[in-house]
C-alpha positions in Angstrom: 29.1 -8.6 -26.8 25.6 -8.7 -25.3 23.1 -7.3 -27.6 21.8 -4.0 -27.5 18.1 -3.2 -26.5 17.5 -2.1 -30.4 19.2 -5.8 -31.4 15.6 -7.3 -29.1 13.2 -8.0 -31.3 10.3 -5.4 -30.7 7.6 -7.6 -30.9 9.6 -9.7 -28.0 9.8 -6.8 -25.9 6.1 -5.2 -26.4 5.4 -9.1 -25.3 7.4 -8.6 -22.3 6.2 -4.5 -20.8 2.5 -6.1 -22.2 3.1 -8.3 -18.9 2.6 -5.4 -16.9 -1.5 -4.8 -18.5 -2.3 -9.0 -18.2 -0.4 -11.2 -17.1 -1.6 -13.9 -19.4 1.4 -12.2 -21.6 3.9 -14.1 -19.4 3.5 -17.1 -21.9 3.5 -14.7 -25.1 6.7 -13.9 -24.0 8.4 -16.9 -22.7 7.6 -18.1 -26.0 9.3 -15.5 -27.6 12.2 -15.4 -25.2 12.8 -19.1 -26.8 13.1 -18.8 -30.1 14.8 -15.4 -29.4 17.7 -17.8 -27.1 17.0 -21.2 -29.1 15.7 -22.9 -26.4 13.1 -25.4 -26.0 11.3 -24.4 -22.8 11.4 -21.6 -20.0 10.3 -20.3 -17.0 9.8 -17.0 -14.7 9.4 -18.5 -11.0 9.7 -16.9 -7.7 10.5 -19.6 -4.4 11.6 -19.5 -1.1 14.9 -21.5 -1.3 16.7 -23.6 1.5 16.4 -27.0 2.1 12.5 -27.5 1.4 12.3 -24.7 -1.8 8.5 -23.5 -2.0 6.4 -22.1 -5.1 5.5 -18.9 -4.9 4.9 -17.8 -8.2 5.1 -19.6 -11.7 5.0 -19.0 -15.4 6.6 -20.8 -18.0 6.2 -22.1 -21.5 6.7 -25.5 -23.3 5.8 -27.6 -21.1 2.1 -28.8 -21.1 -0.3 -27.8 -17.2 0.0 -31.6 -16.4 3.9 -31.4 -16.4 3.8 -28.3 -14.4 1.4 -29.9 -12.2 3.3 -32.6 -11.6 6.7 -30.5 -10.8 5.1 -28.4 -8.8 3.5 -31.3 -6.6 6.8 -33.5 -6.3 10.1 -32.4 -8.3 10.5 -28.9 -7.0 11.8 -30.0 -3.6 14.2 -32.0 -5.9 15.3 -29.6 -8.4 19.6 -29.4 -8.5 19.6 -26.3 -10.1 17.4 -24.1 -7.0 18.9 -25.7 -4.2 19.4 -22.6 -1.2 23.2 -23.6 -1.8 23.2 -23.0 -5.9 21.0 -19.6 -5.3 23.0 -18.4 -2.5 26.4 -17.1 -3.6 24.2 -15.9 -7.3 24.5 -12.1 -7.9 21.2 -11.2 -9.0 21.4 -10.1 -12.6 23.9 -12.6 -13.6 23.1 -15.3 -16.2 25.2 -18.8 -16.0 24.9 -21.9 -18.4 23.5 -24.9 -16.6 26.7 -26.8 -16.9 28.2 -24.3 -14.2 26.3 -24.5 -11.4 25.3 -28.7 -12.1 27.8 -30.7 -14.6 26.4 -33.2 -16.6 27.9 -35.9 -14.7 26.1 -34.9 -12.0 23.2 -33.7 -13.9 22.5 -37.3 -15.8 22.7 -39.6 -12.4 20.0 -36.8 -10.6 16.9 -38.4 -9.8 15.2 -35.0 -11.2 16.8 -35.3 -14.8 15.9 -39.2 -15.1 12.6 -38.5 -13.5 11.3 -35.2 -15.5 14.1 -34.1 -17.4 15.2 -36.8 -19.5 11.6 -38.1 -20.4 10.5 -34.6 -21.9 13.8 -34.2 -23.8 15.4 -31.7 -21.9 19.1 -31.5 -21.0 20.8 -28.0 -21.4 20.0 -24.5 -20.0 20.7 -21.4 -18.4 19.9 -19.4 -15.5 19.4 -15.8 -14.1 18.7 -14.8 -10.6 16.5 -11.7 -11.3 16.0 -10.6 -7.5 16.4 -11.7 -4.3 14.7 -11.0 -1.0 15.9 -12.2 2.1 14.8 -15.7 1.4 12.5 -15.3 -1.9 14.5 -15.5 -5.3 12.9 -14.6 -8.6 14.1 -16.6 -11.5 14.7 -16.9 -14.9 15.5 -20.5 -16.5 15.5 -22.2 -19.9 15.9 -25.5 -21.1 16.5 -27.3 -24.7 16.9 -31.0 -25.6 21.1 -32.5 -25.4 21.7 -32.8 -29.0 22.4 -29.2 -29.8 24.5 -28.6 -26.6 25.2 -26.1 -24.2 24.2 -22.4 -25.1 26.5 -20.5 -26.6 28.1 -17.3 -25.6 26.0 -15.4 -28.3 22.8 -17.7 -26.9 23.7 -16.3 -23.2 24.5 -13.2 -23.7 21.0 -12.2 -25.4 19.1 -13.9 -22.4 21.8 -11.0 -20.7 20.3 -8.7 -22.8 16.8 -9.2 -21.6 17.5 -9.3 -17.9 17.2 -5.5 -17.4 14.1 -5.7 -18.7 12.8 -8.2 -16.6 13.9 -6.8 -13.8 12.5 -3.4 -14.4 8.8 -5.2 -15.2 8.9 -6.9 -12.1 10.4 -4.2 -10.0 7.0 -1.9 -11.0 4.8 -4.8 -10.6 6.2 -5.5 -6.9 5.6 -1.8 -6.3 2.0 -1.6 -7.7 1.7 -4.8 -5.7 2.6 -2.6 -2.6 0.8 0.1 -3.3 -2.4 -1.7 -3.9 -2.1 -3.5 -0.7 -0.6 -0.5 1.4 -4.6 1.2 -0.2 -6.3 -1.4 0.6 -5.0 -1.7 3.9 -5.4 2.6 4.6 -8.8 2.2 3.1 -10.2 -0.7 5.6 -8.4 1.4 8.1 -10.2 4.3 7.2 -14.0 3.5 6.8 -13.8 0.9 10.0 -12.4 3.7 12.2 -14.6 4.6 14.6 -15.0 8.4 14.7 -16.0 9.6 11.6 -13.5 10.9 8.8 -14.2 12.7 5.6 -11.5 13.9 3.2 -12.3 17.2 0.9 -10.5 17.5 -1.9 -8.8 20.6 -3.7 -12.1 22.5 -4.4 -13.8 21.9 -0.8 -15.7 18.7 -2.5 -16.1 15.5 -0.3 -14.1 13.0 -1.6 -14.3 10.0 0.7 -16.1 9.5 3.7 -15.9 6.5 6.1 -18.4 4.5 7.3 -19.2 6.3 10.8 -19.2 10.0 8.6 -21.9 8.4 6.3 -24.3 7.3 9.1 -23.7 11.0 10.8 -24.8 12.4 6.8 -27.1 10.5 6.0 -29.4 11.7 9.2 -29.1 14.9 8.0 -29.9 16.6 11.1 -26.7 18.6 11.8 -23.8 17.7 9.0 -25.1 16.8 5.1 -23.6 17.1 1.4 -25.2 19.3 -0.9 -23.9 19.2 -4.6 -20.7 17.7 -3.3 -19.8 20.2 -0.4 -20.6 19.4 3.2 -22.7 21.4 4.6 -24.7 21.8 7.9 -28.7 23.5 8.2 -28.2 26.3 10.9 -26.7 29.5 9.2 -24.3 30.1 11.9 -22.8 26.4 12.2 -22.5 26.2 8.2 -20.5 29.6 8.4 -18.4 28.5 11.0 -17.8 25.4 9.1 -17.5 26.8 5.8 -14.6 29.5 7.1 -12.8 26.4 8.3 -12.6 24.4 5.2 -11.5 27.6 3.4 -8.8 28.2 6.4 -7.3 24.4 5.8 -7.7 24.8 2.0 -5.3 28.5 2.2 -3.4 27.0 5.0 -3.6 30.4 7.0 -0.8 30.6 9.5 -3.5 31.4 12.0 -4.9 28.1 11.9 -2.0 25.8 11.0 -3.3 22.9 13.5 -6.8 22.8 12.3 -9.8 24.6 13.6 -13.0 23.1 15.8 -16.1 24.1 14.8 -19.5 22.9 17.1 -22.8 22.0 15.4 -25.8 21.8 16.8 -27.8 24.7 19.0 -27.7 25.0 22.8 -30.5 23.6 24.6 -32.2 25.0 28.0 -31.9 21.9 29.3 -28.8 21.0 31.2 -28.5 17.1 30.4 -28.4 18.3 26.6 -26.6 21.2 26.4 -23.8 22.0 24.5 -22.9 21.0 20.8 -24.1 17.6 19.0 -21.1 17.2 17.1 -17.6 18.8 17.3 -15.8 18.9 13.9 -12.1 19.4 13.6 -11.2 20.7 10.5 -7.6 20.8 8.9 -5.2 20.7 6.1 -4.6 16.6 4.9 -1.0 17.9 3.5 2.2 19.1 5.4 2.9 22.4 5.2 6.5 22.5 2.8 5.2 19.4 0.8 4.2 19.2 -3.0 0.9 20.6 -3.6 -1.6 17.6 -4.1 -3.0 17.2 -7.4 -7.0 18.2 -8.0 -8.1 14.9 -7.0 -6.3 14.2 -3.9 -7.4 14.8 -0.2 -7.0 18.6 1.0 -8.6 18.6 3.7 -9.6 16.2 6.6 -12.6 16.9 8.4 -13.0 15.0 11.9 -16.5 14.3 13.0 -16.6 13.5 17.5 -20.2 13.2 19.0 -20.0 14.5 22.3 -22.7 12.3 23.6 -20.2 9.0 23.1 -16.4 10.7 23.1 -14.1 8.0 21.6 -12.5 6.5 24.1 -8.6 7.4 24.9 -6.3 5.5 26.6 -3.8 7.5 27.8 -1.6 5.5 29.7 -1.2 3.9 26.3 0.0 6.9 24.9 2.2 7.8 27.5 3.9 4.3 27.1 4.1 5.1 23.3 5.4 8.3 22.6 7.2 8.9 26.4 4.1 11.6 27.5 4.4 13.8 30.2 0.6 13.0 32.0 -0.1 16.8 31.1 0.5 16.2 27.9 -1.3 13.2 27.3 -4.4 15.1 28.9 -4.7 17.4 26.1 -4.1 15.0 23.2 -6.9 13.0 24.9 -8.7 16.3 25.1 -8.3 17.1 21.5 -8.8 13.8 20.1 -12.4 13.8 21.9 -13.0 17.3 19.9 -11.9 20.0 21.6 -10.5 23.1 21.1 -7.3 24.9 22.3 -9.8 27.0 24.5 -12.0 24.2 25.0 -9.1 21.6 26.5 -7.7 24.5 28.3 -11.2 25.1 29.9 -11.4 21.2 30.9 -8.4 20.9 32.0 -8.5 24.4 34.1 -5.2 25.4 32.7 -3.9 28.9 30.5 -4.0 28.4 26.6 -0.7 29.0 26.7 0.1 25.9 28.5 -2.2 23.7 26.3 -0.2 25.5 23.1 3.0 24.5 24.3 1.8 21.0 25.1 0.9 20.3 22.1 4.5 21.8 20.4 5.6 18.9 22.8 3.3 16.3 20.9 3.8 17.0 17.6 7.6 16.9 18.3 7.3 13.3 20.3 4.7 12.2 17.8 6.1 12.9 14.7 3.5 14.9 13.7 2.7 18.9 12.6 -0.5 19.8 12.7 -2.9 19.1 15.0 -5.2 17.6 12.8 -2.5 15.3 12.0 -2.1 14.5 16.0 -5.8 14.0 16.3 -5.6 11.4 13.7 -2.7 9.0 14.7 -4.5 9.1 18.3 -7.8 7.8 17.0 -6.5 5.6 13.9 -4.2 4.0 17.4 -6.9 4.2 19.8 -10.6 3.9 18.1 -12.3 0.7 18.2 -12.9 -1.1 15.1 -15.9 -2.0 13.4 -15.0 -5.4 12.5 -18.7 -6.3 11.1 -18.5 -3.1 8.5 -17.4 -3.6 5.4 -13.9 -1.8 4.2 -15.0 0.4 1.6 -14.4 4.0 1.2 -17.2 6.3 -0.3 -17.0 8.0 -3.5 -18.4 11.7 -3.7 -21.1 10.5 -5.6 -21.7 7.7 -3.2 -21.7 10.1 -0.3 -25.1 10.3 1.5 -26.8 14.0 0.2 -29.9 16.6 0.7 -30.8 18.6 -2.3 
């Protein structure tokens, strides 16, 4: 009967979930895995197997850096026991004795064995396929010396008894592995965008801000943070913006797209006229989902400068999400900025036409609010500034005025 978890010893176990704080702990626990089996030697590896197996990952103990050196430069590719064909029919989970997948008398005539095996005194073992990925096994194996023979049933089943375990520690590290990578990936994608992005969190506070936001901030001159909130000098503009962050906070069914607000004051003369920045301003969460946690992004704030309008292609977006041409004017329209009023204006056609484009976009693109829209567009379409560095800014890092 394999053992049951309270029959592991708890120090063995601590050893094992410790992995998951440093992985250093591997050899704590290899060690302990040992005497826990009564084997000599073992191993956690992960390869790609076939023909030519390759290393991907390897921890082990009782063995000294200069063996694993060496196996690692010329025996792997010779190893019997992870050939593609002995890993391949392997149910992942299961745990066989080294005799059943290579006999001894094919075992003691293996180059391998008289090459590494034999000189360090190893002979029996056992094996478990802990996961498999297309063509990436993880693996468990130990080793002990011939004289006191194969493992026993009682010796295999409590390497059984541990294989839940190692599979649950190395199911969360694969996923923090993802998770790290899939934020540092979003993050480099977010500060090298182009147009400027800054995310508010539950209580209106800026909590990132990429790269082209912070150079917009840090002049001051229209958009600034002041004890954490963003904030722009003329009274009218900072009402205007201030309405809208409260809007996207509430989620008011009047605004579920997002709303544009302008900053900046109209000049008398012609060439400079209009608004210096266009801000769109909307929820970061789907309407329907959990409600984020203090901490997380609320709301995402869109800086465009109308003076150099990111540049859309929208023959690209036509090819991508099967756009109408009308339809792909107005999400060029309102990923350069501009209103419902203000693309309807440009494009000399009804707000009503312009509303029930952009029903047609979010249905083709996935997507549900228009600040969500705006965002795909530029994340596919905005250049990238490949000399920036990808870092996102914390709200204390965030340029400010006091």
């Amino acid at each position: 009967m394999t053992p049951s978890a309270e029959e592991i010893p708890s120090p063995l176990l601590a050893s094992l979930y410790g992995v998951l704080d440093d992985q250093k702990r591997w050899s704590e626990f290899l060690h302990g895995f040992c005497g826990f089996v009564g084997t000599a030697y073992a191993s956690v590896l992960s390869l790609t197997f076939g023909p030519d197996p390759r290393l991907r990952s390897f921890f082990w103990w009782g063995l000294s850096d200069e063996d694993v050196r060496e196996y690692q430069t010329y025996w792997a590719g010779r190893d019997p026991w992870v050939k593609g064909k002995d890993l391949s029919g392997q149910i992942p989970g299961a745990v066989a004795g080294s005799v059943d997948f290579c006999p001894d008398d094919q075992l003691e005539v293996n180059e391998f064995y008289l090459g590494f095996l034999k000189p360090r005194n190893l002979h029996y073992g056992a094996r478990a396929v802990l996961f498999k990925r297309e063509r990436v096994s993880t693996i468990l194996s130990t080793l002990r010396s011939k004289d006191p023979g194969r493992l026993t049933v009682a010796e295999l089943d409590r390497m059984r008894s541990l294989v839940p375990h190692l599979q649950r520690v190395l199911r969360i590290q694969g996923e923090t592995g993802d998770l790290a990578t899939e934020r540092d990936l979003l993050s480099g994608l977010f500060d090298q965008t182009a147009i400027g992005l800054v995310l508010l969190d539950q209580s209106g506070a800026v909590l990132a801000a990429n790269s082209s936001a912070r150079a917009v901030m840090d002049r001051g001159e229209l958009l600034f943070t002041e004890n954490g909130l963003l904030r722009s000098p003329c009274k009218a503009c900072d009402r205007a913006l201030q309405e809208a962050i409260h809007h996207a906070l509430h989620r008011f069914e009047k605004t579920p797209g997002g709303e544009a607000v302008s900053l900046g004051q109209q000049s008398l003369d012609s060439e400079a006229a209009g608004p210096r920045l266009r801000l769109l301003v909307g929820p970061a969460h789907h309407r329907g989902t959990r409600d984020p946690s203090p901490v997380s992004p609320a709301v995402m704030v869109h800086i465009v400068d109308p003076a150099a309008p990111p540049h859309i292609d929208r023959e690209m977006l036509r090819r991508v999400f099967s756009l109408s041409r009308a339809e792909a004017a107005v999400a060029e329209k309102l990923a350069c900025g501009l209103s419902v009023a203000g693309t309807a204006g440009s494009l000399h056609v009804s707000h009503h036409t312009v509303r029930s484009h952009i029903k047609n976009l979010f249905l083709k693109t996935g997507t549900a609010q228009q600040s969500a829209l705006v965002s795909l567009i530029l994340r596919l379409q905005a250049p990238l500034l490949g000399t920036r560095s990808a870092r996102m800014v914390s709200k204390q890092g965030t340029g400010s005025r006091t």
